[in-house]
KEKE-3310 file (N, C-alpha, C; in steps of 0.2 Angstrom, whole numbers, plus 5000, padded with zeros to 4 digits):
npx = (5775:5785:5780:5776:5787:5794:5782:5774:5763:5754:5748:5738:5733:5720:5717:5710:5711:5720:5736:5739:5731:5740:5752:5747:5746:5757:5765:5757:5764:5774:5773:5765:5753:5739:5733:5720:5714:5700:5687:5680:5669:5664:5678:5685:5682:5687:5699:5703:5701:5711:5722:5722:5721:5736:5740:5738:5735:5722:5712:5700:5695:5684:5685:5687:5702:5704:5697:5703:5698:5691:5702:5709:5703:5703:5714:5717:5708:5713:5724:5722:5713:5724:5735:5752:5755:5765:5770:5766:5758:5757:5747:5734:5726:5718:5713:5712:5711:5713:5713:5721:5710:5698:5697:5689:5687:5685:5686:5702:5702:5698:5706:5720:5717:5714:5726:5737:5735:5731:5739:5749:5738:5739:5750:5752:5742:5749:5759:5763:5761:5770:5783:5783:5786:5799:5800:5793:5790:5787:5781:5781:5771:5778:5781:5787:5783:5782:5794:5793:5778:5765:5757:5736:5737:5737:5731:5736:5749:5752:5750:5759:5771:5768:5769:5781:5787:5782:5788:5801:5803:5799:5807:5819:5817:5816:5828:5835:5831:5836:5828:5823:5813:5809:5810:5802:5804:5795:5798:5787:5785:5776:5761:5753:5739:5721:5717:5715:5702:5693:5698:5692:5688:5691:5695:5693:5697:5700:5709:5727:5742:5759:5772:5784:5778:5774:5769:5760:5764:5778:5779:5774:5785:5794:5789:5789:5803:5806:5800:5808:5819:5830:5832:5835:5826:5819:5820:5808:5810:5817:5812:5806:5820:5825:5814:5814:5829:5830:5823:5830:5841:5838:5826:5817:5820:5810:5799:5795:5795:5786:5773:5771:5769:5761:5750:5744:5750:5743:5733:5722:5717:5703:5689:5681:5669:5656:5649:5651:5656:5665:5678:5682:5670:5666:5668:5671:5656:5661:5671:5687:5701:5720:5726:5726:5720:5733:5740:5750:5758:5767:5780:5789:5798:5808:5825:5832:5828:5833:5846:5849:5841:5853:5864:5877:5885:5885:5894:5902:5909:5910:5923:5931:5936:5939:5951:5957:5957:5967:5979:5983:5985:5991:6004)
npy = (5379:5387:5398:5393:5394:5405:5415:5426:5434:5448:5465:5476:5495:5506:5502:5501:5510:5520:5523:5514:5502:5500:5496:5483:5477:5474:5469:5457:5452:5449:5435:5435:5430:5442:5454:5466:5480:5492:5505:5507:5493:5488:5492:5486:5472:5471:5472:5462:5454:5454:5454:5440:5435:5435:5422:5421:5419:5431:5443:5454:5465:5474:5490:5504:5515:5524:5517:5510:5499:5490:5490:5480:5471:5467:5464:5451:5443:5439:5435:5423:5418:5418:5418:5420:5435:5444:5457:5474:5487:5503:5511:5521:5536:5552:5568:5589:5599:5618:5633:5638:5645:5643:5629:5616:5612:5599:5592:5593:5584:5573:5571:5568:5554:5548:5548:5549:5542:5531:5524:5521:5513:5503:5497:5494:5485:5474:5471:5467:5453:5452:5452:5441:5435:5438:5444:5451:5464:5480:5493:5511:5524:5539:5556:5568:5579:5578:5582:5597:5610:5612:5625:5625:5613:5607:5600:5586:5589:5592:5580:5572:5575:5569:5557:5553:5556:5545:5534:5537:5535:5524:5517:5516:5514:5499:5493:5497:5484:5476:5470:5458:5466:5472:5487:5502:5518:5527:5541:5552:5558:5570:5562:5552:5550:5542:5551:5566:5568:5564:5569:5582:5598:5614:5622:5635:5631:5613:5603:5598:5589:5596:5599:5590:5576:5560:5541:5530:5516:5517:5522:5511:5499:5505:5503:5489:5486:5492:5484:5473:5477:5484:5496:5514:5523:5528:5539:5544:5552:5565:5576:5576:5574:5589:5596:5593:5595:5608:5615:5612:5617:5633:5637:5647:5653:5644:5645:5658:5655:5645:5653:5662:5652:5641:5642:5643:5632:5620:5620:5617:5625:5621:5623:5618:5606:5612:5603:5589:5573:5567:5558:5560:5559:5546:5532:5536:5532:5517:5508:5513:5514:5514:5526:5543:5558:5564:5558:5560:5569:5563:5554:5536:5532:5534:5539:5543:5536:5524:5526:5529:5517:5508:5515:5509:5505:5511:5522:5515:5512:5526:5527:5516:5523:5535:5532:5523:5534:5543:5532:5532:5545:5554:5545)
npz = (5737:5739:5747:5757:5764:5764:5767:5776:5789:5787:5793:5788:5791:5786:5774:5764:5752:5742:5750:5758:5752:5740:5748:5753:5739:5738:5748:5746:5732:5735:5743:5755:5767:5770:5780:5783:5788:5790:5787:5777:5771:5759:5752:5756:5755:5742:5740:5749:5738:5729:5736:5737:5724:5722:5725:5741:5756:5762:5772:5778:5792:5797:5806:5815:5819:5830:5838:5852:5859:5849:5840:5843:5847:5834:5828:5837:5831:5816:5821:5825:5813:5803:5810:5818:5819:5811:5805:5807:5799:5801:5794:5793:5791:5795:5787:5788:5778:5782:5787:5804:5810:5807:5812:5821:5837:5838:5826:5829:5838:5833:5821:5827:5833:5824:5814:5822:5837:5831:5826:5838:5845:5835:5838:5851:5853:5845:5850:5862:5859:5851:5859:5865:5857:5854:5844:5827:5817:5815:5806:5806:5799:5793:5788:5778:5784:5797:5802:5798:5799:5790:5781:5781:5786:5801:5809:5805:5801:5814:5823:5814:5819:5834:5831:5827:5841:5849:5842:5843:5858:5860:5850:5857:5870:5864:5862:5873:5878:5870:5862:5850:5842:5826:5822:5812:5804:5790:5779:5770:5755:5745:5740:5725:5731:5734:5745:5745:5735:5747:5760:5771:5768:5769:5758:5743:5732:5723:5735:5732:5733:5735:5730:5724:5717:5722:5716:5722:5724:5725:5737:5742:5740:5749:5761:5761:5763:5774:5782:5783:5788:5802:5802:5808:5804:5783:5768:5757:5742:5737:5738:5752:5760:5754:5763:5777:5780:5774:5784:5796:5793:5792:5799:5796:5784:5778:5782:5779:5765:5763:5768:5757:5748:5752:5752:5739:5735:5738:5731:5718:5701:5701:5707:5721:5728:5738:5744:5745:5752:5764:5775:5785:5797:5792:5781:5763:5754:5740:5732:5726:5723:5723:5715:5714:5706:5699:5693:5680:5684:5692:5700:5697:5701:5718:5716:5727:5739:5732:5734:5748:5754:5751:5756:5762:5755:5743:5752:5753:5743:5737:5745:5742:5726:5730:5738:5727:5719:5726:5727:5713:5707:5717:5721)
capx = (5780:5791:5776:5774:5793:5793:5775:5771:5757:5755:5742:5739:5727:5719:5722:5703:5713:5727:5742:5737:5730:5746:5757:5743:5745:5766:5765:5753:5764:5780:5771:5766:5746:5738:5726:5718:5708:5697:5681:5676:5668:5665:5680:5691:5682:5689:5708:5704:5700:5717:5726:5719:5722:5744:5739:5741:5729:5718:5709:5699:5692:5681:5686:5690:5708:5703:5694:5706:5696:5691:5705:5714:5700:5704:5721:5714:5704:5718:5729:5714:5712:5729:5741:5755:5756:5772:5773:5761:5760:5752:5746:5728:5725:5716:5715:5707:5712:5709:5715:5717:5707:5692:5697:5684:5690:5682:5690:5707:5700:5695:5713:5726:5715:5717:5733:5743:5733:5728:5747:5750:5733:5741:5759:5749:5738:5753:5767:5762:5763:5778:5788:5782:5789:5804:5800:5789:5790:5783:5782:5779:5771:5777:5781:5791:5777:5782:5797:5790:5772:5766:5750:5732:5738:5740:5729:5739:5754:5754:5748:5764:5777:5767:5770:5789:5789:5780:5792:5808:5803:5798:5814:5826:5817:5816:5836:5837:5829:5841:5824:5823:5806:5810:5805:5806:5799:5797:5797:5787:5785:5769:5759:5745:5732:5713:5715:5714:5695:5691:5700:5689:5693:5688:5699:5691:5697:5702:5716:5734:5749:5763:5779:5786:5773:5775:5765:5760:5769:5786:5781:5774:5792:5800:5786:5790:5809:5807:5799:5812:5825:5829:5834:5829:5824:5821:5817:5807:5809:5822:5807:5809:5825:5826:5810:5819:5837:5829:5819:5835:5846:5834:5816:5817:5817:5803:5792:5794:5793:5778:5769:5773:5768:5759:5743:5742:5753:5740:5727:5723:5713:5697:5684:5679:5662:5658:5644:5656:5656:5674:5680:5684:5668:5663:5671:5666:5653:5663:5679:5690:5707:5726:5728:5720:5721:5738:5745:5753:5763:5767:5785:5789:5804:5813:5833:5833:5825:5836:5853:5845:5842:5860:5868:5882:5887:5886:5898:5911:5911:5916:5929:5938:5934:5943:5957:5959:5963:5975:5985:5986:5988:5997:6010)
capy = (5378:5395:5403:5391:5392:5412:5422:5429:5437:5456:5468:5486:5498:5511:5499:5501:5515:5524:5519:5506:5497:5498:5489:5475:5472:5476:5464:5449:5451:5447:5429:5436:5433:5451:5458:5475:5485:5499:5507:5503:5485:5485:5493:5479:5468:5470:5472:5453:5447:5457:5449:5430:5434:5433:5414:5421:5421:5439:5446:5460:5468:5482:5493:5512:5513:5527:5515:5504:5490:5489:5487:5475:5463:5466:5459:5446:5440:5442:5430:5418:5417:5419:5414:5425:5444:5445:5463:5478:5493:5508:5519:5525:5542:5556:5576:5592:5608:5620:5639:5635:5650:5640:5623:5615:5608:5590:5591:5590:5578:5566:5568:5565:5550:5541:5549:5549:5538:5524:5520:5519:5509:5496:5497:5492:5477:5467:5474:5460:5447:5451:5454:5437:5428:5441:5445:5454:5471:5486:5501:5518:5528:5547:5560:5576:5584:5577:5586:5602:5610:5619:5628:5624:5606:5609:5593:5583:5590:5589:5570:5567:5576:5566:5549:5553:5556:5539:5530:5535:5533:5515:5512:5517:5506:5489:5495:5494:5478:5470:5465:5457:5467:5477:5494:5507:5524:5530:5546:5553:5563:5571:5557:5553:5545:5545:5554:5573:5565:5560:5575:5587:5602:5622:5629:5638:5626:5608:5602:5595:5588:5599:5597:5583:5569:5551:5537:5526:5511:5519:5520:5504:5497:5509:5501:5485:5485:5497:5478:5469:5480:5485:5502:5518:5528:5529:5542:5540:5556:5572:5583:5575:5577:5594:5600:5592:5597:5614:5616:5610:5624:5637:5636:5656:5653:5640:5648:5664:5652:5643:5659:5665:5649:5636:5640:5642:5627:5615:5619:5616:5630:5619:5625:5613:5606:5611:5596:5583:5568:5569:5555:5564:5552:5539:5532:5539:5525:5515:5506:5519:5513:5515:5534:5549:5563:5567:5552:5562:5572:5560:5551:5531:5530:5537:5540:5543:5531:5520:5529:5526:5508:5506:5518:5509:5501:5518:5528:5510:5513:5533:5527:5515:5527:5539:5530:5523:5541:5544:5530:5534:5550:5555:5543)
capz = (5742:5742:5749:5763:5767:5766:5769:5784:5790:5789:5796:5786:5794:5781:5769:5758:5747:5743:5750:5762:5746:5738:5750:5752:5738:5736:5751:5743:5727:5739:5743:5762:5769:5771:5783:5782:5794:5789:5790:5770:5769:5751:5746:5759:5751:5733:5743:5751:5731:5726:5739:5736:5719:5721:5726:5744:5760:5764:5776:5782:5797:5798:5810:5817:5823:5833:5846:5851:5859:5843:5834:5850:5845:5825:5830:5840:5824:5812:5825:5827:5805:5798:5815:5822:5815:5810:5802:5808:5794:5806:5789:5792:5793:5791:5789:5787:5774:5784:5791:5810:5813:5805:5813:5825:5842:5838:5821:5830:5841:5826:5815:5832:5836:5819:5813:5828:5841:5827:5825:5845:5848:5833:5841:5858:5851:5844:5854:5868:5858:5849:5866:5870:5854:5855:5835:5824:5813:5816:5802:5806:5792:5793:5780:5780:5788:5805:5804:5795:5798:5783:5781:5779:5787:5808:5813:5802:5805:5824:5821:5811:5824:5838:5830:5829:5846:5849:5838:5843:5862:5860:5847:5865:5875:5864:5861:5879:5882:5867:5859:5840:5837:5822:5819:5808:5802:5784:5778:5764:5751:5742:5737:5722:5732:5734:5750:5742:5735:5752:5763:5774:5767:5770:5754:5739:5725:5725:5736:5729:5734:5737:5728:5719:5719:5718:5715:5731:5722:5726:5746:5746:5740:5754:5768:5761:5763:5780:5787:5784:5791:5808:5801:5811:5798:5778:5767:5752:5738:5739:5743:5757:5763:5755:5766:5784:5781:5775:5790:5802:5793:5790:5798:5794:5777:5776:5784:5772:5759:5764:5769:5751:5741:5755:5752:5735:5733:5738:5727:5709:5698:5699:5713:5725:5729:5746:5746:5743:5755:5766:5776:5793:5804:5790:5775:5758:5750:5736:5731:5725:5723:5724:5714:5715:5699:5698:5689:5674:5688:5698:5697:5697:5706:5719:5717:5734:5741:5731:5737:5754:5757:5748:5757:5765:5749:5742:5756:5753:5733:5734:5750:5735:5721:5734:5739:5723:5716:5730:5724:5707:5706:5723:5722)
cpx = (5784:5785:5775:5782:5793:5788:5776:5763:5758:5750:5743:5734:5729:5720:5715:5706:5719:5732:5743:5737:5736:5751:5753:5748:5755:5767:5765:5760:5771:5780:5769:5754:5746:5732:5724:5713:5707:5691:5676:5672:5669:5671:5686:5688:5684:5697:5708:5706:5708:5721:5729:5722:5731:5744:5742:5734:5726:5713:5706:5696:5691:5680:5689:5696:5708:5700:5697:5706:5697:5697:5710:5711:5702:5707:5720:5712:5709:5722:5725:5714:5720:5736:5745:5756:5763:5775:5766:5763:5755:5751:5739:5730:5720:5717:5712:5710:5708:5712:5713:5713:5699:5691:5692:5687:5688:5685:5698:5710:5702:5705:5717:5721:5717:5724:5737:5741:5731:5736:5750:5746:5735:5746:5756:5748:5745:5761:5769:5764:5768:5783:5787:5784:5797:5806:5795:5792:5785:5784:5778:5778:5772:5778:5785:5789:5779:5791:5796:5783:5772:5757:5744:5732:5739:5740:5735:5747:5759:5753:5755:5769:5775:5771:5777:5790:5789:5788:5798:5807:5802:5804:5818:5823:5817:5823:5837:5836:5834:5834:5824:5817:5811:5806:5806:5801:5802:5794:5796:5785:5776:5768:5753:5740:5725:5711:5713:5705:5692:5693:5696:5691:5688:5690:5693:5690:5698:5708:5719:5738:5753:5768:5781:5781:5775:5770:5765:5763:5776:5786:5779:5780:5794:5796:5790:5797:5810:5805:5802:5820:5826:5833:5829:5825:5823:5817:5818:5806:5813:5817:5806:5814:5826:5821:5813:5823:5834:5826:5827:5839:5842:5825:5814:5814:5812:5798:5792:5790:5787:5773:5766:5767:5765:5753:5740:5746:5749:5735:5725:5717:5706:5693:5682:5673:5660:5650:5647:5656:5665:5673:5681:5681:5668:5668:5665:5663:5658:5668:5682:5699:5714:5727:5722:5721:5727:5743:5751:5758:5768:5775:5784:5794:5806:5822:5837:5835:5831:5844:5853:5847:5848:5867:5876:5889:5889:5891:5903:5912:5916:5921:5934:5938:5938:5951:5961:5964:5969:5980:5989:5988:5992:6003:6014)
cpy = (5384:5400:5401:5392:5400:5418:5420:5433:5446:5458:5474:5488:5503:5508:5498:5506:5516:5521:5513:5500:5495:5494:5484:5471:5472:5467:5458:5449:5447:5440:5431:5436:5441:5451:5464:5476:5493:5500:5505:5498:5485:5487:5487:5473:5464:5469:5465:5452:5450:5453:5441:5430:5433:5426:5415:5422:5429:5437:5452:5462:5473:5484:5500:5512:5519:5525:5509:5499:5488:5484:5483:5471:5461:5462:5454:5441:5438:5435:5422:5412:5414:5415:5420:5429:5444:5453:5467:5485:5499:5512:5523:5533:5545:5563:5580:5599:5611:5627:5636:5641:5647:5633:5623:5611:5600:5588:5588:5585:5571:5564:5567:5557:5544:5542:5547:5544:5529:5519:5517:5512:5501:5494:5490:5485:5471:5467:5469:5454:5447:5451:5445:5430:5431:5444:5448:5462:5477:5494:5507:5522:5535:5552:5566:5582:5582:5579:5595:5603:5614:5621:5624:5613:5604:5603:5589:5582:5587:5582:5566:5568:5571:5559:5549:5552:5549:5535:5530:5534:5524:5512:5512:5512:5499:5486:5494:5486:5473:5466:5466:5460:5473:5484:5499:5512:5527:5536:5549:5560:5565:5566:5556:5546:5548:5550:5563:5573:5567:5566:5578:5591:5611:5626:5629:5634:5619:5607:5599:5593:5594:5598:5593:5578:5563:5548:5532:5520:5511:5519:5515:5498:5499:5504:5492:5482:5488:5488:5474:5468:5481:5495:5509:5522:5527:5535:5542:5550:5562:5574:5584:5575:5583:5598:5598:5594:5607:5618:5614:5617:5629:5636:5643:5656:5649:5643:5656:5660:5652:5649:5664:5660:5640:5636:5640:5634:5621:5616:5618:5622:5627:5621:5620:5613:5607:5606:5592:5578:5568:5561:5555:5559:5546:5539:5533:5531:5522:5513:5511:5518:5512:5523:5539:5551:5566:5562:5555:5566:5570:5555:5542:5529:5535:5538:5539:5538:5526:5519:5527:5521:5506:5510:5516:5507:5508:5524:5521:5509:5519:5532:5523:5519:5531:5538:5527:5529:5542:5540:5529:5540:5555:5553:5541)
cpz = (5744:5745:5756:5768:5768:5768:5777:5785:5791:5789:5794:5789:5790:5774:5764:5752:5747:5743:5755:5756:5744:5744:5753:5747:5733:5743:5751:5737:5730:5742:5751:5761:5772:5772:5782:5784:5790:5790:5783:5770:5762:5748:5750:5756:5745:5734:5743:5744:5728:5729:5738:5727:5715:5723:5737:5750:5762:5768:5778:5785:5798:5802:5812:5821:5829:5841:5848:5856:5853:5838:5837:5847:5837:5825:5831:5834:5820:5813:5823:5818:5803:5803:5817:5819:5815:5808:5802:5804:5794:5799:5789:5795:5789:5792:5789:5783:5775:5788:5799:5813:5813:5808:5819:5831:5842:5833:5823:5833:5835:5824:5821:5834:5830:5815:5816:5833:5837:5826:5832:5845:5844:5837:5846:5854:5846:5847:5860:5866:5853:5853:5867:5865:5853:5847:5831:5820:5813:5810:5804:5800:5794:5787:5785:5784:5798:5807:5805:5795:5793:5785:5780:5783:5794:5809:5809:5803:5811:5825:5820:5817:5832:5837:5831:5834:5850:5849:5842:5853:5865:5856:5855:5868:5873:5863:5868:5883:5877:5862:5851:5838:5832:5822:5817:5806:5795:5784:5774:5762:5749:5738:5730:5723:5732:5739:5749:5738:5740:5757:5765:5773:5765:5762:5748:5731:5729:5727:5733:5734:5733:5736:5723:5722:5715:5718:5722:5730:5726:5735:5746:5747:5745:5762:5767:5763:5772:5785:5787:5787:5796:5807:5806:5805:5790:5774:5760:5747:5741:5740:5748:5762:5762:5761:5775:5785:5781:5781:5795:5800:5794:5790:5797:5788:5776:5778:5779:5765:5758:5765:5762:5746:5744:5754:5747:5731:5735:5739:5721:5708:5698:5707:5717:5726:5735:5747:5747:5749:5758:5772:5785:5798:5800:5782:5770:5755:5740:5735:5726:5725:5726:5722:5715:5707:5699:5697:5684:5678:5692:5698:5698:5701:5709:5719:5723:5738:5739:5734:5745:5757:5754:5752:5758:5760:5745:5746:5751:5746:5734:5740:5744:5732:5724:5734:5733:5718:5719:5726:5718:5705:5713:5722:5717)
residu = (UNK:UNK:UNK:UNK:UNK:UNK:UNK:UNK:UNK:UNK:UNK:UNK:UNK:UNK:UNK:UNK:UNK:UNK:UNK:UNK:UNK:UNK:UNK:UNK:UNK:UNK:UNK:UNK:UNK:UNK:UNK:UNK:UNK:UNK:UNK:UNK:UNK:UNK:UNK:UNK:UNK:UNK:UNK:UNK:UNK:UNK:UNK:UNK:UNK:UNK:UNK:UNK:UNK:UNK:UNK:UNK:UNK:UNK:UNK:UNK:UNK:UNK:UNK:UNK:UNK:UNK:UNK:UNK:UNK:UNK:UNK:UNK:UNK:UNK:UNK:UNK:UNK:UNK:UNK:UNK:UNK:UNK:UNK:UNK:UNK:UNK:UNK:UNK:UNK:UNK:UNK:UNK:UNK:UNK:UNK:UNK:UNK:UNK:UNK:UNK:UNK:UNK:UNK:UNK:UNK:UNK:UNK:UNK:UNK:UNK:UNK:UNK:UNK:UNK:UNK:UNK:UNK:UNK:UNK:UNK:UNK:UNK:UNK:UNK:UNK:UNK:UNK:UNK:UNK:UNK:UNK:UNK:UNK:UNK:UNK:UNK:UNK:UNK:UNK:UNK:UNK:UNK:UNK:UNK:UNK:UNK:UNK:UNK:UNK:UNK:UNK:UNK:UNK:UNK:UNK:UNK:UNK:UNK:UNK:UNK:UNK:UNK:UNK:UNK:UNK:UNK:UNK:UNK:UNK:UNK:UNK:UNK:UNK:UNK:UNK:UNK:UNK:UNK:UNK:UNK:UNK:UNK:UNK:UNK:UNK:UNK:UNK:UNK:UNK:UNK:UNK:UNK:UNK:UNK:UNK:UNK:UNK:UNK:UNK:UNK:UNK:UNK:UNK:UNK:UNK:UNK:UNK:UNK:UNK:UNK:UNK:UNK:UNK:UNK:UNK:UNK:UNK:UNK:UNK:UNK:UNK:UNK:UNK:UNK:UNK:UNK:UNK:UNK:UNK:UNK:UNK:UNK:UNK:UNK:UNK:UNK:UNK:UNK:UNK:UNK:UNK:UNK:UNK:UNK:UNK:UNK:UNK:UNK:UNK:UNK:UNK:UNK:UNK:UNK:UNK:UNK:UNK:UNK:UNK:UNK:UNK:UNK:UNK:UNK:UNK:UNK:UNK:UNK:UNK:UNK:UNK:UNK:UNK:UNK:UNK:UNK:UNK:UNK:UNK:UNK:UNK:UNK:UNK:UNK:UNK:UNK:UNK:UNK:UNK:UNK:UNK:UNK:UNK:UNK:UNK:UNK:UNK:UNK:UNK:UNK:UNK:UNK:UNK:UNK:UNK:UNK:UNK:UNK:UNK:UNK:UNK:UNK:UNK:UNK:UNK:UNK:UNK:UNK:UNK:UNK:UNK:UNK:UNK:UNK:UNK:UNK:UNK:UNK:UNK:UNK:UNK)
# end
């Protein structure tokens, strides 16, 4: 009964691994049918039985977000199965570690198309028929990188700074129309998922993460809270605030920094195989999870995050806490 009175339907794309996976199934656990677009079959397969397995409907449709008939009809399907899409959670992507001296013009073609073009083409496919119930929820996946480029990550990068731009062009206009579509964009930290496996990647050893790494658990709570809110923005781990504030005040210094410590900074001492199966046209063959190798690094919570989505609650504490000294020791 409280599942028929509260699920919804939501649509993740990129949702065979990683961080996708995890807000399936942060989603499912929340009592909410969940669909997932990818390019995997067997590993959306093992998602659906995840899904099904919180006593909750799943679904998944195999498809590339890059081709967005494609993924117009996934939707279509999705609508058809489960009923009206209530909440769309743009996360697929991909990338390439790589000097852009070494990058290949098709390369960059590939990563803006499902980075940054995979998020538009979902927006598109439910954005009509949310207009036309005047309701739905839209999450933006970003990260601190679409404030800040760093090294070794340009396609990526520039992907992330595109979708911003997306984002806050279509927040003005649905604020000018007065309309109930929700939408909101999260802003993340260095993650530990399988996409450092899977990565296309030129460097010398194996890539890493970049800083303070979290667990993809902790952004799936921040996606999951980001669809129910109409907030413009959230950001999930100080590394991520310190990397956009430090770049607002001082893009001088980050770029010394990074120049210093960007490129060994996201590599680990182990060699990499350059045979290795990468992700860039085709998924890698196998189900492959939610984490990558950097579990014992990796935090469980954000503090942020949680100061964040509290903030208001948080400014009107230290306002008494303020006031209340005034009148105790003032007067």
């Amino acid at each position: 009964m409280k599942n028929q009175i509260t699920s919804k339907t939501v649509v993740i794309t990129g949702a065979s691994a990683g961080l996708g996976r995890a807000c399936a199934r942060e989603f499912a656990s929340q009592g909410h049918n969940v669909a997932v677009i990818a390019r995997n079959t067997s590993a959306l397969e093992s998602v659906k039985r995840e899904i099904e397995s919180y006593g909750n409907k799943g679904m998944y449709v195999q498809a590339d977000v890059a081709d967005a008939k494609a993924l117009a009809q996934a939707i279509d399907k999705i609508e058809l199965e489960l009923g009206e899409i209530d909440i769309l959670v743009n996360n697929a992507m991909v990338s390439v570690f790589s000097p852009v001296s070494k990058m290949q013009p098709e390369e960059y073609l590939r990563v803006t198309e499902v980075t940054y073009l995979g998020q538009v083409y979902g927006t598109l496919a439910v954005l009509k028929k949310m207009k036309a119930r005047n309701e739905g929820s839209i999450v933006f996946v970003g990260s601190a990188l679409a404030y800040r480029g760093i090294p070794l990550q340009s396609a990526y990068c520039a992907s992330k700074h595109a979708i911003k731009g997306f984002y806050e062009s279509l927040r003005a206009e649905l604020m000018h129309e007065k309309s109930n579509i929700k939408i909101s964009m999260v802003e993340l930290p260095a993650m530990n998922t399988t996409q450092f496996g899977f990565v296309k990647s030129r460097l010398p050893n194996k890539p890493k993460p970049m800083g303070t790494i979290y667990q993809p658990e902790v952004a799936a709570k921040a996606m999951v809270h980001a669809a129910k809110h109409n907030r413009r923005e959230y950001f999930v781990g100080f590394s991520t605030i310190k990397t956009i504030w430090g770049n607002r005040l001082a893009p001088w210094l980050v770029d010394w920094t990074l120049s210093r410590n960007g490129i060994s900074g996201q590599q680990t001492d182990q060699r990499e195989n350059k045979e290795r199966n990468n992700n860039l046209w085709d998924p890698v063959p196998g189900d492959h999870g939610v984490h990558g190798g950097f579990g014992k690094k990796s935090k469980n919570f954000s503090l942020t995050f949680w100061f964040d989505k509290r903030r208001f609650m948080v400014l009107a504490g230290i306002f008494i806490i303020l006031t209340l000294y005034i009148i105790i020791y003032e007067f």
